[in-house]
Structures are given as structure tokens and as C-alpha cells.
N, C-alpha and C positions, 0 to 999 in steps of 0.2 A: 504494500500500500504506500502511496507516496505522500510526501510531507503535504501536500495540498488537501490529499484527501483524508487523513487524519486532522489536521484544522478544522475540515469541513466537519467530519465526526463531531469534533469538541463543541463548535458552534452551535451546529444540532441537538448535540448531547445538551448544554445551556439551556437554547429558547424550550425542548422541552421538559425541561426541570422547574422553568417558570411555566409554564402552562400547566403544568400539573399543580403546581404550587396556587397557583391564580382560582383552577379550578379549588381545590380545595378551600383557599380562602375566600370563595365567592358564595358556595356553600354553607360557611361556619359564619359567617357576616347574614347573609339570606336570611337562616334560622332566628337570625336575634331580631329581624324586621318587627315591626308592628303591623296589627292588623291586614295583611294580603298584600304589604307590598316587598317589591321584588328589589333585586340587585340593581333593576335598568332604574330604579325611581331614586336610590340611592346615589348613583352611577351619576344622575343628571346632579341632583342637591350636592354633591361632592365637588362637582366640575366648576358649580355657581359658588359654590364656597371660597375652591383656590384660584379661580378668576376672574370671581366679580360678575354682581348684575348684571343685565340687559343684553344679553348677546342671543342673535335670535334662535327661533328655533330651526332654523338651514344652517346655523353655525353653530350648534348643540350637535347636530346632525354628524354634520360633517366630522367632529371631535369624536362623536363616538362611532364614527364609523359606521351606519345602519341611514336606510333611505329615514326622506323627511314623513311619508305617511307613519313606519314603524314610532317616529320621532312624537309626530303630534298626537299618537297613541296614548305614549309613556305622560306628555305631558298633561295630558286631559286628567290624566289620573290622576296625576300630582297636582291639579287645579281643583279636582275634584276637591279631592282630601288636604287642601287648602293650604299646602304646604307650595305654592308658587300662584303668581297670578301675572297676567299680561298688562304691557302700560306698551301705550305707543312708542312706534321708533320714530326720534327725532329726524335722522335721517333719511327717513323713506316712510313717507307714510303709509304705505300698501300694507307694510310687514310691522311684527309688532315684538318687542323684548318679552323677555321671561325675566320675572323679578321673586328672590324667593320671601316668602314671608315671615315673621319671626317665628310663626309654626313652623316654618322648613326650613328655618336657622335651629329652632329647638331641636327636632326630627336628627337633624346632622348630628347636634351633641351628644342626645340619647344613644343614637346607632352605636358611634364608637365609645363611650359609656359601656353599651350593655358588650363591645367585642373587649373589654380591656381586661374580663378574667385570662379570656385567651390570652390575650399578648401577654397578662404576666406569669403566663404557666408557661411560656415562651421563653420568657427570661428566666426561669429555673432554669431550662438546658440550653438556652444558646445566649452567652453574657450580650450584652445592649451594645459594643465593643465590635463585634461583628457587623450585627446589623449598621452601626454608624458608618465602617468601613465599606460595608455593600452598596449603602445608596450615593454615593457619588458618581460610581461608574455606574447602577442604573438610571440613575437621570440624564445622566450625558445619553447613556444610549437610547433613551425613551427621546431626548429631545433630537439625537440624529434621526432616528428612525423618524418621528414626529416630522420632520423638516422633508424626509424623502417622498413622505406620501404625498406631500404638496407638489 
């Protein structure tokens, strides 16, 4: 086997150790929801949290990767259950921002609230030390890859 395709291995070996990992932590995260909602309502409240307001729902869209009908699905829901509501775009009147409300700024806190036994049954076997060292190369890579899909 040549050097290339052992790299290739490792790489592959990588992304799917995180996907296994994602799946599982989307599963253990899921469970702690409130009332029937899912990863994707979480997934949006998460995105508005570390990005801020009003970004519409074609640019929610596009973030998570899934058409804008799957999109306006997820948000009906989280409209519903009152945890975001639409305010006009100043720049385009046609289209209109997602704004979350302090229900879906609460929602966010409780989620990770109720996942934090997990993270610290986490830190009995894997010190805090590691994870600190992991996320710098996966942000870089989340923000190259981020940048490719564009």
C-alpha cells in the first residue's frame, strides 16, 4: 500500500470516528429534548445562538445543509413552540429573519443543562486537557471545510 493511500486510510479512519461520534452525541443530546423536539430544532437554536439573530431562513438553510422547504418545516415548529418568531428583513422585504425568543434562548440553556451529567461522566475518563487540545484543529477544519462548500 502506498504512502498516499494509507493517509487516505487515516483520513477516512478520522471523519469516520467523528461521525460515529456525532451520531452518538446527537442521540444522547435528542433524549434530553423537551417535549417532541428533535436534534434539527436544537441544531437551528444552536446556530442562532453562536451567530446571532436575523439570518434568514435560505441562510439557516444553507448552514445546515438541507433544502429551504425541509428548513421552513423545522422552523414552523420552533414558531410553533415559541421558541423563535419572524421580524422583517430590513434588507429585502420579500424575505423575513428568524429571531429567537427568550423561550429559545431558555430552550438552549436547559438542552445543555440537562446534557452536562454526560459531559461530566466524560471528564471522569477523558481529562478536559484533551478535549481543549482537540478543538482547535477541529474548528480550523470545520471552518476549511465550511469555506469549500461555498
Amino acid at each position: 500500500m502506498s504512502q498516499a493511500d494509507e493517509i487516505g486510510k487515516l483520513v477516512f479512519g478520522f471523519f469516520n470516528e467523528v461521525g460515529i461520534i456525532n451520531q452518538l452525541a446527537t442521540r444522547q443530546l435528542e433524549s434530553k429534548l423537551p417535549g417532541g423536539l428533535l436534534i434539527s430544532h436544537f441544531g437551528v437554536i444552536n446556530h442562532l445562538m453562536r451567530l446571532g439573530d436575523g439570518r434568514t431562513p435560505l441562510q439557516i438553510a444553507t448552514a445546515h445543509q438541507v433544502p429551504k422547504t425541509t428548513m421552513t418545516h423545522t422552523l414552523a415548529g420552533l414558531k410553533k413552540a415559541g421558541l423563535i418568531e419572524f421580524a422583517p428583513n430590513p434588507k429585502d422585504a420579500r424575505s423575513k429573519c428568524v429571531m429567537l425568543t427568550d423561550a429559545g434562548r431558555r430552550f438552549h440553556a436547559e438542552a445543555i443543562a440537562a446534557i452536562m451529567p454526560e459531559f461530566q461522566t466524560l471528564l471522569g475518563d477523558f481529562p478536559a486537557d484533551e478535549f481543549a487540545a482537540a478543538l482547535p484543529f477541529l474548528q480550523r477544519l470545520r471552518g476549511y471545510m465550511d469555506a469549500a462548500r461555498d
